[in-house]
Every structure is written in C-alpha cells, then in structure tokens.
N, C-alpha and C positions, 0 to 999 in steps of 0.2 A: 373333407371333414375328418378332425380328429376325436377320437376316444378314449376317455378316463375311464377307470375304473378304481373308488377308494372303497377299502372295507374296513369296517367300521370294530374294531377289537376289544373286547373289555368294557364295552358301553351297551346304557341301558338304552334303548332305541326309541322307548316313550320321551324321557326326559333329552333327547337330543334331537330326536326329528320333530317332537314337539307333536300337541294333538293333531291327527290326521293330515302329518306331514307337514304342520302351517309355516315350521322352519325353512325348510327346502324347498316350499311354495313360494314362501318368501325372499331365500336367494335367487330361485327362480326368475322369479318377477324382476329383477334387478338387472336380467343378464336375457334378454327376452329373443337375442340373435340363439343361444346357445341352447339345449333341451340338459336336464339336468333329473336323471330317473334315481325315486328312492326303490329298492325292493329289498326285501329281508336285510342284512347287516351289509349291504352292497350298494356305493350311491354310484352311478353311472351318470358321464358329463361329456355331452357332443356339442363341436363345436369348432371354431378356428383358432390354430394355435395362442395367439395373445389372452385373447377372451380366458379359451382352458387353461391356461397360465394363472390365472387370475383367480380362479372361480375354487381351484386348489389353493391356491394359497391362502384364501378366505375358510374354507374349509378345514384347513391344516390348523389356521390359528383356532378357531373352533373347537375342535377334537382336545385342543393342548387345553382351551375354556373347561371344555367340560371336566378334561381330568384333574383341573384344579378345584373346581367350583360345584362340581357333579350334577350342574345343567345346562340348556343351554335356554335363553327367553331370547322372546321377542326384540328386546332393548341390546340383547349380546349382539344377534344378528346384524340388525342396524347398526351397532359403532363398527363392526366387523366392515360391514360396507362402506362404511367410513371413509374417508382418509388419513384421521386420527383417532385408530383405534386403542391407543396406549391411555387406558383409565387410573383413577386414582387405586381405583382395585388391585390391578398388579402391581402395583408398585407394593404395596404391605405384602403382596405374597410374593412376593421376589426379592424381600428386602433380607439379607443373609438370616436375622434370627428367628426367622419366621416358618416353622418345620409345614404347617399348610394352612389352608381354608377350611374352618367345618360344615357341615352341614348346612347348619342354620347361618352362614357367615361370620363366626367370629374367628377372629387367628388364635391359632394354637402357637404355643412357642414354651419354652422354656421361662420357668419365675421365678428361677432363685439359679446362684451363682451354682448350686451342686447339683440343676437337672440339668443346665448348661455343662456339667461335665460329661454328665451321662451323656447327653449331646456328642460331645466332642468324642468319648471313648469309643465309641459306636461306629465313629465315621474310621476311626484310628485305628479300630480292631477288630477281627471277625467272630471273636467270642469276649461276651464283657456281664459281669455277675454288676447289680443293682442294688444292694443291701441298703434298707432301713424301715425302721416305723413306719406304720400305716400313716398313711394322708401325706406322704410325700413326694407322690406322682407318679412313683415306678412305674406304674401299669398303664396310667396315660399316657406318660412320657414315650415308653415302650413304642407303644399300640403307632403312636401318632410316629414314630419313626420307621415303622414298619409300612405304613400307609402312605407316606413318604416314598419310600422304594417302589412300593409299586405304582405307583402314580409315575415316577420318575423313572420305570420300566429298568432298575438295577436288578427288580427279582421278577419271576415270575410269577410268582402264590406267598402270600401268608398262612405261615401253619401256628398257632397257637395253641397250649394247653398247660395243663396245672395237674398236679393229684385231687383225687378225692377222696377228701378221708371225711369218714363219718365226727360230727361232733355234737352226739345227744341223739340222731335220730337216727335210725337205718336204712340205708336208701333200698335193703328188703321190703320194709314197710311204705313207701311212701307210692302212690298211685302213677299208671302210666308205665310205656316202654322205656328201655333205656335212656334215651335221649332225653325223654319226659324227667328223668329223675336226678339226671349228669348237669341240665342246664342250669339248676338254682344255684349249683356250683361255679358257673363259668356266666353268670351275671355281670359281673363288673367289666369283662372284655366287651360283651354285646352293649354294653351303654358305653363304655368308650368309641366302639366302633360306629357306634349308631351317631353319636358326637360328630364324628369326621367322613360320614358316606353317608351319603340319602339313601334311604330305607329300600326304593326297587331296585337300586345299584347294589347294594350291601347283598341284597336276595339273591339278585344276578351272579356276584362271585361267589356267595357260598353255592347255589346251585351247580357252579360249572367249575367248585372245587379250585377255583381259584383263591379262597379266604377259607382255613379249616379248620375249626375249632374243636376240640376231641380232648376226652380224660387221657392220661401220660400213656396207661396202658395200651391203647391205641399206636403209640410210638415203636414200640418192639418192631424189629425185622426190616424196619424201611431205612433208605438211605434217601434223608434231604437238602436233595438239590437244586441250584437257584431259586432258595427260597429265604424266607426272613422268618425265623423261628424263635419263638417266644415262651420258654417255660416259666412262669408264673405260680408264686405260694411255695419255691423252692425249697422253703424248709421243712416243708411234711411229703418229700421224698423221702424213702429210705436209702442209703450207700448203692445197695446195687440199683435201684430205679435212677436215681442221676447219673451214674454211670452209663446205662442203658442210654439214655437218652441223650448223655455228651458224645456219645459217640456212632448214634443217628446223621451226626453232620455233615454234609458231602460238598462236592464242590460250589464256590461262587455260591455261599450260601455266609448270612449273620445269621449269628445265636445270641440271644437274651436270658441269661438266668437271676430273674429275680426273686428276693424273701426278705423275709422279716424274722432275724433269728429269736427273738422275743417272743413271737407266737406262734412256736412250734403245737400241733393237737396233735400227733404222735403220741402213743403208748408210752409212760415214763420208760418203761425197758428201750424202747426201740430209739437209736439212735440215727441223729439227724443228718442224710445222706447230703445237705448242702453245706453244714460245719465242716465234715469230711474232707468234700471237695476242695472247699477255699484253704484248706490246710494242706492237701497233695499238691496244689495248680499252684499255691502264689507265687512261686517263682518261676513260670512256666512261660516262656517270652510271646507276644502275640495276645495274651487274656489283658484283657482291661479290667480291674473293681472301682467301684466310685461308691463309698461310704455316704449314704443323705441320715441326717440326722433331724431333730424336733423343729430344728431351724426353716427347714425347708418343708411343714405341712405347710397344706395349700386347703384347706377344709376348714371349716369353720372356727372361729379364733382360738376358742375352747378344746378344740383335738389337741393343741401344740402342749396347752399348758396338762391339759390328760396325759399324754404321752411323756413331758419332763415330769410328772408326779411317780407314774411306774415308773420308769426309769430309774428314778432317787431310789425307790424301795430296792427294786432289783439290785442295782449296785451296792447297800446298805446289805442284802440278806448275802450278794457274793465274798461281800469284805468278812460279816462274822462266819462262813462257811469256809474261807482260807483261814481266818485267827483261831478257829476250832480245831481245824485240822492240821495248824502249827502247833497248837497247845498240846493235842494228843501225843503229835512225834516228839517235844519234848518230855513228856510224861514216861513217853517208851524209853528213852535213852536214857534216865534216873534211875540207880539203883532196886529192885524189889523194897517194896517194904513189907512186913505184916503187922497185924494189931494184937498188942500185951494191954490187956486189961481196958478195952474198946481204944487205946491209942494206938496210932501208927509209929512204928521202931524200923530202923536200918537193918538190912538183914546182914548177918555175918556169914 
C-alpha cells in the first residue's frame, strides 16, 4: 500500500472540502479500493499505485479549480471525475485577456485599449506608475493584477496602501481604533478585492498576512519581498513619503504607483511627492507609465463627460496662469515708467 500526503496552501478549507468534508466524501466514494483521509489542511491518500496516481491528479486539477474560482461544488468534483473535465469555464479564464474569475463569476479583464497597457506595462516591468482620472480603473486594474500573481504563485502576499490625508474631517475626531478610522480610507481596495476573492478566503489571507492593507506610514523600515505592492492615491504623498516607500522594494517583488494628479488634497504649500517622482524617474530604464485618460472611464456614462468638463476648465485657468505670467515678464523687461500729472511718461 501506498501513501500520499497533499497539503492544502492558501485555501479556505470550508469552501474546498465542502460542508462536513461532502467534497472528499464524494471523491471518496468514486475510488472505494483507496481510503482517502481529510484532517486540518492535510488530505492523506492510501492505496495502489495507479488508483493514487489518479486520485492526485483529480486533486491537483481541483486545488488549481479553486484558485481560480475560489470554490470548490459538488458539479466541480463530478466533471473532475469525469473524463472530460475541460469546461466552457476554463476556457474564458485561460483565454490570454482575461486577467481572472471573480467572485461572483464574472471575468475581469481589461476594457479599453490603455488598461490593456497597464496590462502589458506590468508584465514588462517591475515598477510602473498608473496616472489618470478617477473612473479609469487604476485601482481595479491594479488590484485584479495583483490577485493574478498570487493566484499564479509569482508572489507570495499582496501588500497594499495609499496615504491618509484628512479632507474635511479628523480622523482625531472620528470614532473607533486605528484601524476603525484608516479603513473608510482604504474602501475602494476592499470592494475590489471583495470583487475577485470570496469573502472567507479574502478573511483567510488577510488573517495569515498574506493580503495586507495598511496606511503608507505603516511602510517605513520594511523591505518587500516577493510581494506585489500597490500604492494607490499617489498624489497626496509628500516627496519624502514616495520616496520612502519606492525604496521599500526588495527582490522578485512588482510595485504599482498609482494617482490622479488632478486631485491632489494636500496643503496648497505642500508639494506633490508623486509630480516629483515622475520628473526624477522618467528616464530611469526598467519604470513603465501608462497615461489613462476620460476615454477610458468605465463608471457611469456621466463620469467621463464630468471629468472632460474639469479638465476644459483646468486646462483654460493653466493657459491664463502662463499668458499672465508671460505678461508680467514682459512688463519687467520695459523700461520704468512714472506718472506726470496721473499719466505714465518714460523715464529718462
């Protein structure tokens, strides 16, 4: 008699052994020469070599089910036992543009030709900045390419984080511990992430520090490695907090820095640490940027046409803010004048 032993990594054990094991019960039953033991994250498989041959490989393709689909059901099992296990399902999530499965099954993927770059820049390079207006998918895009990696066991943990800057309230004033106060901030990652991992799996890895989500301050002193790191809202860093945190990078590790230099909340004094960057880095070989623009909001039809109407204005107050401050240096390089009799006269 032969013995297996597979352990079961990065999985939730409800969603894959199913209520009170009915998964395992159920390969069980299929394979009735063989004993096939679940206990904690450990499935033990006795039996004769072919059969144990078998009963892994059913297994194996399972484990790769779940980490695509983040379950495993009754109907997974049965095509598994199959002989034609190859469903319409994989094929959409193996099909090249297809970054994964969400949650609730719909595909994630790229919808406009410039999150397809993002795409691309990401695979092509180990640090890649994300600039544009909001509703253009930076942050899904992000999220779902990180989730990607570890599903595809390129990284080992997602680390995540953004600044917090106050806008309007205090986070003095607002009720709860730290984390109670930091999270209304980092909302948009947890519903992305919530998107693409089912809810006890998502629990699972933040519990075991596998998925980490934390304000930037948090980043000081650590060096990360083989991880997939994501700063987000990059342009209410200040110069030395991006800095700080560009150089948290360590080996066999992607960095994400995305922003929207448009909506910077920063102090008008304080100066935007991710304008900075993009001006020291752009010729710095190795960084990817991919520019998304109005064109590529994915949010309601009315964001896109919001975001070209500021825009128009922005552009309109920068143009009279350089013809003013061309007019003034011409004014300077004219002779003085003073005024005889309330007119202005040439001075001799």
């Amino acid at each position: 008699m032969v013995e297996k032993v597979i352990t079961l990594e990065n999985i939730s054990l409800i969603d894959f052994l199913g209520t009170e094991n009915q998964n395992i019960k159920q390969l069980a039953a299929a394979f009735p020469s063989s004993k096939i033991i679940s206990r904690g994250n450990e499935i033990k498989i006795q039996g004769q070599t072919p059969e144990i041959t078998k009963i892994h490989e059913i297994l194996s393709s399972l484990i790769d089910h779940y980490h695509k689909f983040g379950k495993i059901t009754h109907n997974s099992v049965n095509r598994y036992l199959s002989a034609d296990s190859f469903t319409d399902e994989e094929v959409i999530v193996t099909s090249p543009d297809v970054l994964l499965y969400g949650s609730k099954g719909g595909v994630i993927k790229a919808k406009t030709p410039n999150q397809q770059k993002l795409v691309d820049a990401v695979e092509k390079n180990d640090l890649v900045f994300a600039l544009g207006p909001a509703g253009t998918g930076k942050t899904y895009i992000s999220v779902a390419l990180a989730v990607r990696a570890l599903k595809n066991k390129e990284v080992k943990k997602i680390i995540i984080s953004r600044p917090v800057v106050e806008a309007g309230e205090s986070l003095g004033f607002l009720p709860g511990d730290m984390k109670e106060k930091v999270d209304p901030y980092l909302r948009p990652i947890y519903d992305a992430l919530e998107d693409m991992i089912p809810v006890e799996k998502l629990k699972y890895y933040q519990e075991n520090k596998i998925i980490e989500i934390a304000p930037l301050a948090y980043m000081r002193g650590r060096t990360l490695s083989n991880a997939f790191v994501l700063l987000d809202e990059a342009q209410n860093t200040t110069p030395a907090q991006i800095k700080m945190f560009l150089t948290r990078m360590g080996p066999t590790s992607k960095v994400m820095v995305n922003g929207d230099r448009s909506q910077v909340d920063l102090p008008r004094s304080q100066r935007s640490g991710l304008s900075e960057a993009l001006h020291i880095l752009r010729d710095v070989k190795g960084i990817g940027f991919v520019e998304m623009s109005a064109d590529d909001v994915v949010r309601h039809r009315l964001v896109k046409d919001i975001v070209a109407a500021y825009t128009k204005v922005e552009d309109e107050r920068r143009a009279a803010k350089l013809e003013a401050a061309a007019a003034e240096e011409d004014l300077a390089d004219r002779p003085e004048k003073k005024r005889v009799n309330g007119r202005k006269v040439k001075e001799v």
